[in-house]
N, C-alpha and C positions, 0 to 999 in steps of 0.2 A: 504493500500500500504506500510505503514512503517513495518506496523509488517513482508508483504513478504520479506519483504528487509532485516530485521534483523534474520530472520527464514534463508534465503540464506547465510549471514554472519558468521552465526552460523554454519551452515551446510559444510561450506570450509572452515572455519578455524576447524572443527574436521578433515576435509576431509585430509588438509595439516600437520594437528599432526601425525594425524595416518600414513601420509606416511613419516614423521621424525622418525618416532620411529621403522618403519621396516628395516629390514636388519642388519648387523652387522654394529658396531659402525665406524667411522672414527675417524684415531690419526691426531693430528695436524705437519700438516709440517715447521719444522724449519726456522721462514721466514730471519733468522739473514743470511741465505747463500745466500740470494739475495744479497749480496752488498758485498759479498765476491767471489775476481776477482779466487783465488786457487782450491777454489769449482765449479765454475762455470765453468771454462778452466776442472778440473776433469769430470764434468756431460758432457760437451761437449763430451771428449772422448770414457766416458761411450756412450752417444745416438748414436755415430758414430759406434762404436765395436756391440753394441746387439742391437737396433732398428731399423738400414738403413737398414737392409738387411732385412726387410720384410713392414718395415714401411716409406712413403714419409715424408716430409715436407717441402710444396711444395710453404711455402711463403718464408723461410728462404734460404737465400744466405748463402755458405761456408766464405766470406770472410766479410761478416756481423758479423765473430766472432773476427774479431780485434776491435771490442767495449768492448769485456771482456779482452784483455790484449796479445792477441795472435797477432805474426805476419804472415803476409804471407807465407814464410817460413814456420814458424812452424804449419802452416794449411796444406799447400801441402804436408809435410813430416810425420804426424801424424795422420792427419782428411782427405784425401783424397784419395778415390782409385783408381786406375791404370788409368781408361777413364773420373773420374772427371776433371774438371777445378774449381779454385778458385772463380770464380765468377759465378759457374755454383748454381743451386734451390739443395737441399737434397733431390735428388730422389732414389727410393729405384728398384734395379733391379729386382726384384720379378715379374714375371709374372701374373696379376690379372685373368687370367685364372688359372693359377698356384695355386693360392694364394685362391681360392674359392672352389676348387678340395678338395687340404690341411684342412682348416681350416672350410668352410664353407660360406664362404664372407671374403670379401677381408679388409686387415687389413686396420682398419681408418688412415689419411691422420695424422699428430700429431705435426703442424704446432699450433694452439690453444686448444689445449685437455685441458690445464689446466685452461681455459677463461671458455670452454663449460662445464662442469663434475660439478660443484657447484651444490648444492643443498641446498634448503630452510632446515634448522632445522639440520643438518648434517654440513656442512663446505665448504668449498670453492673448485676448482677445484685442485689445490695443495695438499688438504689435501686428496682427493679422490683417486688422481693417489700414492702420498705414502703411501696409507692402499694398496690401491691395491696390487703395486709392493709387501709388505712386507708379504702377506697372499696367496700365492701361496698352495698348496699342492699337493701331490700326491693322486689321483684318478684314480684306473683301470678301473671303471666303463665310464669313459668320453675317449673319440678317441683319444686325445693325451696325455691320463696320469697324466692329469693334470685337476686340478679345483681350484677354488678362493671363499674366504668369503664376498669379497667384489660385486667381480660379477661372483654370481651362474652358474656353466654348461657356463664356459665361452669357446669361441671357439681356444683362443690363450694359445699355451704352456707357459711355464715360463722359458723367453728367459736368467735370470739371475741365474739360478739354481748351475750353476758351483761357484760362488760365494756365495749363500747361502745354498746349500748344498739340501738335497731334505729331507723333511718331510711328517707326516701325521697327519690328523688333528682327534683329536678323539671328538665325538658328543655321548649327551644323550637324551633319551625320556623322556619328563617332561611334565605331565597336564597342559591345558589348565586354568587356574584359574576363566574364562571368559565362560569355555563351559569342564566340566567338562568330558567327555567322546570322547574330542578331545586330542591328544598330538601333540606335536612340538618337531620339534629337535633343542636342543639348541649345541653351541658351548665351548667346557669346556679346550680344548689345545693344542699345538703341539707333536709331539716327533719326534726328529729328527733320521733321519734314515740313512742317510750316511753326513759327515761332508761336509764343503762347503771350497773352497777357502780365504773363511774370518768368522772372527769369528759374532758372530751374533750384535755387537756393529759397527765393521768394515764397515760389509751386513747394517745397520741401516744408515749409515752414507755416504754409497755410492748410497744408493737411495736417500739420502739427497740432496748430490750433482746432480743425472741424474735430480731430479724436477726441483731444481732450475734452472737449464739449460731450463729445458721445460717449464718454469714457464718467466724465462729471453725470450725466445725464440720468444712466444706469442704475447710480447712487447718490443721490441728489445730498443728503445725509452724511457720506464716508468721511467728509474733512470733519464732523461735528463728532461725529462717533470715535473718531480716531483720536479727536482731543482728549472727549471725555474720558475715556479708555486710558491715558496716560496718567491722567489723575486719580481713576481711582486705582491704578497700578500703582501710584505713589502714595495713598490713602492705605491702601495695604500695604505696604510693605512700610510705614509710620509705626500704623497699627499691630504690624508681626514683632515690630521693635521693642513696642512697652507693654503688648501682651509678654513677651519673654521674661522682657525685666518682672514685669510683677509676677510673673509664676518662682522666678530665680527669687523674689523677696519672701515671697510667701512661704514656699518650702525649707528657705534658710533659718524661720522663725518655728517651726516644726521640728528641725532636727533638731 
């Protein structure tokens, strides 16, 4: 019985390597823009201008965003269109019949994308949605011109293209080292083929900002929870100090 247990063991963690090691790699997402209110109020803008209009999110309240530094005011005059209210869900007008015609299935809800997307051996949900955004290309071959390194023969356009400009991705045939009269196509670079509204640092940095949003989004609460959490980490461990001392007083008056 041990040794099937250890033969199983064996057998899922090859199982779970080999599915770390497929696909193109994930960059890591800048987590310093978590706690930065500039960036975050920018990603807000960003999700509102290219994401709501095809995509919901449908836990997230609009005026849930004076937690990152925004006032009402500057929600309704900036983040809100014409039939929203302030305290209305981020819902996205797109008709899901629409939206399934278009695309193929209807685009996901993006309320916790960056909670749900992590992957064992790869990286977190953050760092998943910014490879994503940053590895768009151009594909004739796919319905809307569009395809992704991160997720192959994807059904969604590249809603940011005017910002980074449109590109293609050029791929080589290389043997299999493993199975010698198989090849794979490997990934070897971009070339950019008409320029974008920002330069590719700018493009870097403005997906920086939409994560963090989406990343804040998820967990409207995590900066509040994580404070509190340090304090009463430090309220205990006060408290473990002169519960000691007074058990050490108490029983020294005993013996």
């Amino acid at each position: 019985m041990k040794k099937i247990l250890l033969t199983l063991v064996a057998v899922l963690g090859l199982h779970l390597g080999a599915q770390a090691e497929e696909g193109y790699p994930w960059d890591t997402f800048p987590t310093s823009r978590l706690t930065d209110m500039a960036s975050l109020q920018n990603g807000a803008r960003l999700f509102v201008n290219y994401c709501v209009s095809c995509h919901s999110a449908a836990y997230m309240r609009y005026n849930r965003m004076r937690d990152i530094g925004l006032t009402e005011d500057q929600i309704k005059k900036n983040l809100l269109f014409a039939t929203d209210k302030v305290g209305d869900t981020m819902k996205t007008s797109l008709d899901p019949k629409q939206a399934k015609e278009w695309f193929g299935a209807q685009p996901p809800d993006l309320s916790v994308i960056t909670r749900s997307r992590s992957e064992l051996g790869k990286g977190s949900g953050a760092d998943y949605v910014y490879t994503y955004l940053r590895t768009f290309y151009r594909d004739d071959a796919r319905p809307t011109g569009w395809n992704n390194l991160v997720f192959p023969d994807v059904a969604m356009p590249h809603a940011l293209w005017e910002l980074q400009g449109q590109r293609r991705a050029h791929f080589e045939e290389v043997k299999d080292p493993h199975e010698p009269d198989r090849t794979e196509r490997r990934f070897t670079g971009f070339e950019q083929v008409t320029p974008g509204k920002q330069t590719a640092l700018e493009y870097d940095e403005s997906v920086a900002d939409l994560v963090a949003f989406m990343q804040w989004m998820s967990e409207p609460a995590q900066a509040t929870r994580t404070r509190v959490g340090v304090w009463v980490l430090i309220f205990l461990a006060l408290l473990t100090v002169i519960v000691w001392r007074l058990n050490a007083a108490y029983w020294r008056e005993v013996t």
